[in-house]
Phi, psi and omega in degrees: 000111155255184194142182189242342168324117150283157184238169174225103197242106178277116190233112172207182191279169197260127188099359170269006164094330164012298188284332203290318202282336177299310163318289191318315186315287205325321195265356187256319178254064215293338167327313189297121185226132174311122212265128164302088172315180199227116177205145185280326179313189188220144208313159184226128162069254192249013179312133173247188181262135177093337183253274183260354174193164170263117198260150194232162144275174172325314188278319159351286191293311194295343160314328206280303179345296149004286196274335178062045164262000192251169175259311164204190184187155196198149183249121182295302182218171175313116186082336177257096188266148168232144174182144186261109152343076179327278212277031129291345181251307175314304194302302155345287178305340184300304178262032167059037191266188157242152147307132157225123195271137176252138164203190177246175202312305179315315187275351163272321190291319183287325177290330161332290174317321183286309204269356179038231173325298191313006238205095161249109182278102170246152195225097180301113170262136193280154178278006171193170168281336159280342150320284251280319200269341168243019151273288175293011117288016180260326175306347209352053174256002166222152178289130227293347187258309162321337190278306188293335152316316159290331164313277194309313156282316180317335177269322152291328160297325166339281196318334158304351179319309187292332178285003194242125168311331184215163188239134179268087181290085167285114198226339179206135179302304204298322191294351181282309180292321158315297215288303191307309174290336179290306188303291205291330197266330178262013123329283188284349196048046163310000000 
């Protein structure tokens, strides 16, 4: 892949605030364009396709694999695949934008390795693990046992902190979304 195009890659455990912060950048930084995933699953609600997600089927995606068409990929659940498109980050750099990735601890870490300098991992962090546990129980969007689950990864992703160039404590939103715009802005040398 050339260009001259940078990535910005946002990774955390789910309930550390990442996508609130990831909106903002897109609307604050306009260099900045959200990278589209790839994913086998199947559209939720109003999803459209080419907007939130590219949706494939299994034998699709696994062609692309194939073909050594992802940047990077990951099978999520049995069957259930994610991944970023080399000409979706091509596509970006074309029109001379940079990428910004909302992704989880594994697909940031994996794209780091693939895009390496080209690249700022950062790994948005909750200031505990009991925020992190009364943030997603304020979400009511799972039940106390999806939840305690959800915990239980959270804590394994934690150990992933150290593989990310920089670390974000969102412990107060507004001071997170500042620290978060200085770090993508002296990156990019805006």
């Amino acid at each position: 892949m050339e260009n001259n195009g940078k990535c910005i890659i946002f990774s955390a455990p789910s309930g550390s605030g990442k996508t609130t912060i990831v909106h903002h950048l897109l609307k604050t930084i306009p260099e900045l364009v959200f990278s589209i995933s790839a994913t086998t699953r199947r559209p939720r609600g109003t999803e459209e396709n080419g907007v939130d997600y590219y949706f494939l089927k299994e034998e699709a995606f696994k062609e692309k694999i194939e073909a050594a068409e992802f940047v990077e990929y990951e099978e999520v659940y049995k069957g259930c695949y994610y991944g970023t498109l080399k000409s979706e980050v091509e596509r970006i750099w074309n029109d001379g934008k940079h990428v910004v990735f909302d992704v989880d601890v594994v697909g940031g870490k994996n794209l780091k390795e693939s895009l390496g300098d080209r690249a700022l991992a950062v790994f948005v962090k909750p200031p505990s693990l009991e925020e992190l546990k009364k943030r997603l129980k304020n979400r009511s969007t799972e039940s106390d046992a999806e939840l305690e689950v959800r915990i239980g990864k959270a804590k394994k992703e934690m150990r992933y902190e150290k593989r990310f160039d920089k670390t974000l404590v969102n412990n107060d939103l507004k001071t997170a979304l500042k620290e978060a715009e200085e770090m993508v802005k002296s990156f990019l040398e805006i």
